[in-house]
N, C-alpha and C positions, 0 to 999 in steps of 0.2 A: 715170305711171299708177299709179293705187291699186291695194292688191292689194284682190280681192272677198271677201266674208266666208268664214268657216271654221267648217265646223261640226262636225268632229272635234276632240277634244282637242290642244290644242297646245304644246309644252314651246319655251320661250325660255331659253336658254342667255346670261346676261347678262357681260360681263367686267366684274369688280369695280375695275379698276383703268385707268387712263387711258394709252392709249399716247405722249400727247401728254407725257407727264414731268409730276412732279409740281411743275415752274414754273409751268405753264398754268394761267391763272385761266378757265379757259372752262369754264363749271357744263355746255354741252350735247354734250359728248363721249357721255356713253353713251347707248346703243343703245338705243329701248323699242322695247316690242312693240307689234304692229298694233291688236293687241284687250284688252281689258283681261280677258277671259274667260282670256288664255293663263297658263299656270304658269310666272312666270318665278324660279330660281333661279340667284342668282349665281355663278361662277366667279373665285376668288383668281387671276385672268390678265388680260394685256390683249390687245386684238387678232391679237397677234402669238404671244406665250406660251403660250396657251389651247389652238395647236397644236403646241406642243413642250412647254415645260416643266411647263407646265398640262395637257396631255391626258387622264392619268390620273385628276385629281379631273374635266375633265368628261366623263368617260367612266363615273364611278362616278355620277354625278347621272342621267346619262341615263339607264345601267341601272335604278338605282333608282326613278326616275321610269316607267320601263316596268315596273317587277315593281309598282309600284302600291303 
């Protein structure tokens, strides 16, 4: 099921790096957004890191992304 459209602003949180290892030849690891309208900036994390080691830079994107 698709998601339905969105009409409030939307921030996508992208991870910059592959959790698959950088042996994977697979180009369609990362994640897009639904709508091309969304703000997506990437995070130096992968899937997994983005919630540990990475938190803090996407912690700083979001804020930033909220103070506008």
């Amino acid at each position: 099921m698709a998601p339905g459209p969105v009409v409030t602003p939307t921030l996508f949180v992208q991870c910059a790096r592959s959790f698959l290892g950088s042996s994977s030849d697979r180009a369609d690891w990362q994640a897009q957004p639904w709508d091309a309208t969304h703000s997506v900036v990437p995070v130096q994390a992968d899937h997994f890191t983005i919630l540990e080691d990475g938190s803090a830079d996407a912690a700083d994107v979001i804020e930033g992304w909220l103070a506008g």
